[in-house]
C-alpha positions as CSV (number, residue, x, y, z in Angstrom):
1,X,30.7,0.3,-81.2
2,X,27.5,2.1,-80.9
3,X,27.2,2.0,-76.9
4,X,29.2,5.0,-75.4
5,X,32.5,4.0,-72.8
6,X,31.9,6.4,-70.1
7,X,32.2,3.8,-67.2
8,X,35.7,3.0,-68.7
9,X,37.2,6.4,-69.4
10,X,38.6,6.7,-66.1
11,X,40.4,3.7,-65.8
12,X,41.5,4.5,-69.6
13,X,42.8,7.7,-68.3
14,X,44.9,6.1,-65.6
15,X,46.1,3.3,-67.9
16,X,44.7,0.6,-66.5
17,X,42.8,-1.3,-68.5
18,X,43.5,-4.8,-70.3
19,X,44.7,-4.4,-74.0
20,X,41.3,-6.0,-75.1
21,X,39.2,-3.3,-73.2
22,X,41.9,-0.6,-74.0
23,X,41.6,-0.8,-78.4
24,X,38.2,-0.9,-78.0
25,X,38.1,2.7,-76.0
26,X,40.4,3.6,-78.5
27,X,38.4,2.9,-81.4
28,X,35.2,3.9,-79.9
29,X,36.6,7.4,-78.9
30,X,37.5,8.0,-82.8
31,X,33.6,7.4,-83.9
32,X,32.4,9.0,-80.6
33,X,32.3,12.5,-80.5
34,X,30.6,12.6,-76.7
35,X,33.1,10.0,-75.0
36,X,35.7,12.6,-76.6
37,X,34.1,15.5,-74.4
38,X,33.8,13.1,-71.6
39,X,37.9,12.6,-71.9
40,X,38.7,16.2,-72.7
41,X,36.8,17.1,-69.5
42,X,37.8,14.3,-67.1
43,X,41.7,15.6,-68.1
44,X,41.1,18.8,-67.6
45,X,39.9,18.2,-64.2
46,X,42.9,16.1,-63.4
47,X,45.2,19.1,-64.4
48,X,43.8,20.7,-62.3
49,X,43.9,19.2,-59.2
50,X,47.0,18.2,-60.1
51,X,48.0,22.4,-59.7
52,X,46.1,22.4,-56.7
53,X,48.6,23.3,-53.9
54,X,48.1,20.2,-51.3
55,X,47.4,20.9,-47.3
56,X,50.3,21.6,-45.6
57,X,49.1,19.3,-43.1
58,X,46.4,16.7,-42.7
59,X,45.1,15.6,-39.7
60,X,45.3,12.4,-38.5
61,X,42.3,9.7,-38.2
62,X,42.2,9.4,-35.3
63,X,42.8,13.0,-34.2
64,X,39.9,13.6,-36.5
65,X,37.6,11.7,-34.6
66,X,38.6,13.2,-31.5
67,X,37.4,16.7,-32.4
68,X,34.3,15.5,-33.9
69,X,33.7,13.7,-30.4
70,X,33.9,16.8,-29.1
71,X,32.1,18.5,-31.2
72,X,28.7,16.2,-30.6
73,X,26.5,17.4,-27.7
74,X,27.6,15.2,-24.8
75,X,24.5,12.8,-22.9
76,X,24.5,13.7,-19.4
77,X,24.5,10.4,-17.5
78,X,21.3,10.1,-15.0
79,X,22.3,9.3,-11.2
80,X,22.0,6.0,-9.9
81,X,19.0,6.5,-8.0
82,X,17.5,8.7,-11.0
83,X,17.8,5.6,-13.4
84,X,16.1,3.3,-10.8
85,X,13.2,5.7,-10.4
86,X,13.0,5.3,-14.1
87,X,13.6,2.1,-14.3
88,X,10.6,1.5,-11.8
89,X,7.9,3.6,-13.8
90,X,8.5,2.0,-17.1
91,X,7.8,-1.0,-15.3
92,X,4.9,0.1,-13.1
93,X,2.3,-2.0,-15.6
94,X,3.9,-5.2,-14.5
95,X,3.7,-4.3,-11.0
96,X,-0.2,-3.3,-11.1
97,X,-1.1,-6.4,-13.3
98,X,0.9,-8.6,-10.6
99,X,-0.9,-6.7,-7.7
100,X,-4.3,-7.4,-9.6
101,X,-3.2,-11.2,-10.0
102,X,-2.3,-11.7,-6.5
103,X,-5.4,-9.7,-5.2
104,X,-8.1,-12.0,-6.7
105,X,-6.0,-15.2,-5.9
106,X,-6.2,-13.9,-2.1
107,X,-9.8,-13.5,-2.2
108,X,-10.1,-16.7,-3.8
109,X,-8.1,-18.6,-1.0
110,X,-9.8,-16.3,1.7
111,X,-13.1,-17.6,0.3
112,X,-12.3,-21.1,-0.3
113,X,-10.6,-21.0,3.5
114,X,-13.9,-19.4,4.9
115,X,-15.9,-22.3,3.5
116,X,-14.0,-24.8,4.9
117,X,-14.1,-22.8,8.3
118,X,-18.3,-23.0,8.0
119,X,-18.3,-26.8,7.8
120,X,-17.8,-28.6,10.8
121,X,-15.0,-30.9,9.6
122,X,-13.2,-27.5,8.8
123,X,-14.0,-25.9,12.2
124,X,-12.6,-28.3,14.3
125,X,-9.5,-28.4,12.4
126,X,-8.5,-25.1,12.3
127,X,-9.3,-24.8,15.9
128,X,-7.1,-27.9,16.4
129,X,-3.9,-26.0,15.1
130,X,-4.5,-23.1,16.5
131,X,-2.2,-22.0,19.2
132,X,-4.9,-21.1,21.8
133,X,-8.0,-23.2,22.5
134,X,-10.9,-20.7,22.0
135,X,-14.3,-21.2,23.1
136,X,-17.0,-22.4,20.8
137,X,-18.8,-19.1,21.0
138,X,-16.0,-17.5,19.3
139,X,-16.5,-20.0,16.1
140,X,-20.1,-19.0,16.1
141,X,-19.4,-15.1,15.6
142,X,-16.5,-15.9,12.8
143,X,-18.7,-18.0,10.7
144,X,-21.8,-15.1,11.4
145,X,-19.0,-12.5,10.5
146,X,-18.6,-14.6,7.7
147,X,-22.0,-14.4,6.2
148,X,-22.6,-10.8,7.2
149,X,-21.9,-7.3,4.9
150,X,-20.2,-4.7,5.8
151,X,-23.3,-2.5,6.5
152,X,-24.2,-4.9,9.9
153,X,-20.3,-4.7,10.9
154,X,-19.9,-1.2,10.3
155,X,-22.6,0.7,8.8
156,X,-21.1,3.5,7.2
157,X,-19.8,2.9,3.7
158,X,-22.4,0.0,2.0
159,X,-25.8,-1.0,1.1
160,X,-27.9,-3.3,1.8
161,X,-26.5,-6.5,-0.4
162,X,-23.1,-5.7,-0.6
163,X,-20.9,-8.1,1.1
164,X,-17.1,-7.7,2.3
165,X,-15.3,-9.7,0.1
166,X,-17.2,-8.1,-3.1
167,X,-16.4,-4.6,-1.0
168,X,-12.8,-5.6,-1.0
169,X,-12.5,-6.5,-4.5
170,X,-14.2,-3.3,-5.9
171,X,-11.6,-1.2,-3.7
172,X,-8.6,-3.2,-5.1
173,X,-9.8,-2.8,-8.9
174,X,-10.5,0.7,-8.7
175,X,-7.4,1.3,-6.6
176,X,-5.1,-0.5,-9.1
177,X,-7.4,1.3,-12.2
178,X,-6.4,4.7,-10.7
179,X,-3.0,4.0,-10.7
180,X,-2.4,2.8,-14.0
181,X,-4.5,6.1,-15.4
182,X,-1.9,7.9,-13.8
183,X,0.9,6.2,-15.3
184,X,-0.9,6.4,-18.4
185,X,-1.0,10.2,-18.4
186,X,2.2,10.7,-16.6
187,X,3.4,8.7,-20.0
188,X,1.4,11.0,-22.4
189,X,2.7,13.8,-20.9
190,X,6.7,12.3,-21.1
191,X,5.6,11.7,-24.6
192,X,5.0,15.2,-25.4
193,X,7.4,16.7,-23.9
194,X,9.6,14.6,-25.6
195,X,8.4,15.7,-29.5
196,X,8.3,18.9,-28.1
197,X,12.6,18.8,-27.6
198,X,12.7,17.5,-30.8
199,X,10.7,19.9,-32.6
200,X,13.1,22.3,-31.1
201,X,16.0,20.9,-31.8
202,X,15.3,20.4,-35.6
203,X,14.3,24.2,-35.8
């Protein structure tokens, strides 16, 4: 046998190997001059731990895992309200893409409702289920509301050209676009902080 029987020189040691397996150890060992060292050294070691003076006591499994428990730094649990507040800001995104949603479908139904309003099949029925009878003067100054920008209402914040509901829409895109910048920093700046701990806990 030219291939060397390391793998096998333990279970040879122990005596448990088949008798096929075990001559063929035995006869390799006698051409074998390095599975002979391997042997020698592999007894020696079991001598000695075999003179090695065992524990006088050993701790139990499960006592073991105790006081390793207790060793590990223990998680502080977060409050109730604490976890809600987090809770809410991881999902602050959804919110502002549901506010964005439901902003432009309300200007489109405010729209589509003020162009029904304007033609005169429109007019009469929504003054037909309104509560109070109002005089058809009042219609006149809604639909003129209607068509007018917020410069002719109020003067103060437009230009010429700019009507409400475009006014409107501007203000609830920037509004929402400000809001998610400062999630996205406040999130950055979690972000850091976090690799920051860790850096300091690895050194």
């Amino acid at each position: 046998m030219s291939e060397h029987v390391t793998e096998w020189l333990s279970a040879y040691h122990d005596g448990a190997l088949e008798e096929r397996r075990l001559r063929q150890v035995k006869l390799h060992l006698l051409e074998c001059e390095a599975c002979r060292a391997a042997l020698d050294t592999l007894q020696k070691l079991s001598a000695l731990l075999q003179e090695s003076p065992a524990p006088a006591t050993l701790t139990r499994p499960d006592r073991f895992v105790a006081q390793v428990g207790l060793r590990l730094p223990r998680r502080q649990e977060q409050p109730p309200g604490k976890r809600a507040l987090g809770l809410a800001w991881r999902l602050m995104p959804v919110g502002l893409l549901g506010a964005w949603v439901f902003s432009q479908t309300l200007f489109l139904v405010a729209k589509w409702l003020m162009w029904v309003w304007r033609t005169p099949v429109g007019g009469e029925y929504f003054a037909a289920i309104l509560p109070v009878a109002l005089p058809a003067s009042f219609w006149a100054g809604v639909s003129q509301l209607a068509d007018a920008s917020l410069l002719d209402v109020g003067r103060l914040f437009l230009q010429p050209g700019v009507g409400w509901e475009t006014f409107l829409q501007s203000a609830a895109l920037i509004l929402i676009g400000i809001c998610y910048c400062s999630w996205l920093a406040s999130w950055w700046a979690y972000r850091r902080h976090l690799q920051g701990r860790e850096l300091k806990i690895e050194n």
